[in-house]
C-alpha positions as CSV (number, residue, x, y, z in Angstrom):
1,X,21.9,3.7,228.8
2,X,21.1,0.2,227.8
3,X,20.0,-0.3,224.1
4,X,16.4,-1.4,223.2
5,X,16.6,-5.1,221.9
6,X,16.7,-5.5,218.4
7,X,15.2,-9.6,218.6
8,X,14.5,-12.5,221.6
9,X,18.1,-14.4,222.3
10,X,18.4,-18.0,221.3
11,X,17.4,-19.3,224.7
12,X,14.3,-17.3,224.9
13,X,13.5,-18.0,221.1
14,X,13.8,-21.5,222.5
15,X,11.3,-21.2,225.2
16,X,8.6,-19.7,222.6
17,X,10.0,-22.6,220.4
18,X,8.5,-25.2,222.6
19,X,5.5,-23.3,223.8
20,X,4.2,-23.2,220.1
21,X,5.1,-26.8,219.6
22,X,3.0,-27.5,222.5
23,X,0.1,-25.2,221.4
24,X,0.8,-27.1,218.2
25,X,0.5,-30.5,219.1
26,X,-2.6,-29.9,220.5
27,X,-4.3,-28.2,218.0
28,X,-3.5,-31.1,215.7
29,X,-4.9,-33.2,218.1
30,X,-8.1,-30.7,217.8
31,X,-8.1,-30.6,214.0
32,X,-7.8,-34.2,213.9
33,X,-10.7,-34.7,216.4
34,X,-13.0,-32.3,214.2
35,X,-11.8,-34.0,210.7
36,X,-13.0,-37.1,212.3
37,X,-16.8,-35.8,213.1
38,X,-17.1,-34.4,209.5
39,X,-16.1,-37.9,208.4
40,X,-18.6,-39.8,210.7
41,X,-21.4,-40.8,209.7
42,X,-23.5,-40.3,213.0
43,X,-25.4,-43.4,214.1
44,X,-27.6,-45.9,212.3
45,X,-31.9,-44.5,212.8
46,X,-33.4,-47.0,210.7
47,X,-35.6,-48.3,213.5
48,X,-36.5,-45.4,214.8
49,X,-39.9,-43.3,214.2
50,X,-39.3,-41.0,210.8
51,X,-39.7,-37.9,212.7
52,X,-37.0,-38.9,214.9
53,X,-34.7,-39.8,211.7
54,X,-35.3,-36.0,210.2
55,X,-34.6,-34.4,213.6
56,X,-31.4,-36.2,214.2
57,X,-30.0,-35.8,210.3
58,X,-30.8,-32.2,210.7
59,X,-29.1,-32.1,214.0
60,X,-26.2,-34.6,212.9
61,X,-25.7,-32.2,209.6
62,X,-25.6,-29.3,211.7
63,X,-22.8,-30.7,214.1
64,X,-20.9,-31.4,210.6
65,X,-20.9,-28.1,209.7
66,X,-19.5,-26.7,212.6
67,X,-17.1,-29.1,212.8
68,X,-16.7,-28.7,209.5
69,X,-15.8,-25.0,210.5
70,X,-13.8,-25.7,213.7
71,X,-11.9,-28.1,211.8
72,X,-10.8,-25.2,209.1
73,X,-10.3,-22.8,211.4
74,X,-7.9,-24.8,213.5
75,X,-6.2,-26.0,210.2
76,X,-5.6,-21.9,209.6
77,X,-4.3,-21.7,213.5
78,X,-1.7,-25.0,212.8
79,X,-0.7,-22.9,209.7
80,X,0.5,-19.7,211.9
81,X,1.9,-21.6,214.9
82,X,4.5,-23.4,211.9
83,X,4.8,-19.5,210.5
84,X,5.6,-18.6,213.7
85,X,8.2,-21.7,214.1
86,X,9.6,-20.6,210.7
87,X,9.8,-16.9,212.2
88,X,12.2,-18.6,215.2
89,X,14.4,-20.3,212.8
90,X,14.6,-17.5,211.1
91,X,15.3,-15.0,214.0
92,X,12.6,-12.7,213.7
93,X,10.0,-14.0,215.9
94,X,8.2,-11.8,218.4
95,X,9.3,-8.7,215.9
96,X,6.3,-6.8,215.3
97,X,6.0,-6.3,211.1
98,X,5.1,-2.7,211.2
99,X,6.8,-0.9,213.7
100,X,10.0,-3.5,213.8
101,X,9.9,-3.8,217.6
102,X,9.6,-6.4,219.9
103,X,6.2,-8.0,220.7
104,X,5.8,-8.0,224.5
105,X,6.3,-11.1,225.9
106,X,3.1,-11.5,227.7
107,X,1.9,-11.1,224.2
108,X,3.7,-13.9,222.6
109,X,2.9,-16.3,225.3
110,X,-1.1,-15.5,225.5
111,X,-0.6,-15.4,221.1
112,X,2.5,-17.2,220.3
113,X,1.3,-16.7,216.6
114,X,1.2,-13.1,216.8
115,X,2.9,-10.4,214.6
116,X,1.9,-7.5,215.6
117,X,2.0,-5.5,218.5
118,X,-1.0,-4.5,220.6
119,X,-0.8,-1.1,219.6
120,X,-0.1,-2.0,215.4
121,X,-3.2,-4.1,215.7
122,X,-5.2,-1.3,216.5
């Protein structure tokens, strides 16, 4: 009878090692795409009617905002893909925290980030 796996093997850690640096380039890429809307200051409506100007501030803040929230939130996503790098120098990626077995594979590469299994997370 073989034994259940106790953790991934180096050369599979390594192939979740460069799927979350992928996933993690581009999310900085993301992040850093959002950070620069917040900081823009839209376009210049000086000549144009006042109406005009206090639709497109309320529709320039409002695109702030979210980005303003899409930014945070993929700031929080860049923060688990590192965990999750730390987790693969560390050995212990793809080990789910509760039950202490594996995380499916499919799992890990649809949510490299995860830490749980399907079934903990219910």
């Amino acid at each position: 009878m073989e034994q259940e796996k106790t953790r991934y093997t180096d050369e599979e850690l390594e192939e979740f090692k460069a799927l979350i640096i992928e996933k993690l380039e581009k999310a900085r890429r993301e992040f850093e795409h959002y950070r620069a809307a917040v900081m823009n200051n839209g376009n210049d409506t000086d000549d144009t009617s006042p109406t005009f100007k206090v639709l497109e501030e309320g529709a320039s803040t409002l695109s702030k905002e979210e980005a303003s929230r899409l930014a945070q939130r993929q700031a929080q996503f860049i923060k688990h893909l590192q965990n999750a790098l730390l987790r693969i120098e560390n050995k212990t990626y793809g080990i789910d925290r509760i039950t202490g077995k594996l995380i499916p594979k499919e799992r890990l590469r649809a949510v490299p980030h995860a830490t749980l299994g399907v079934d903990s997370k219910k």
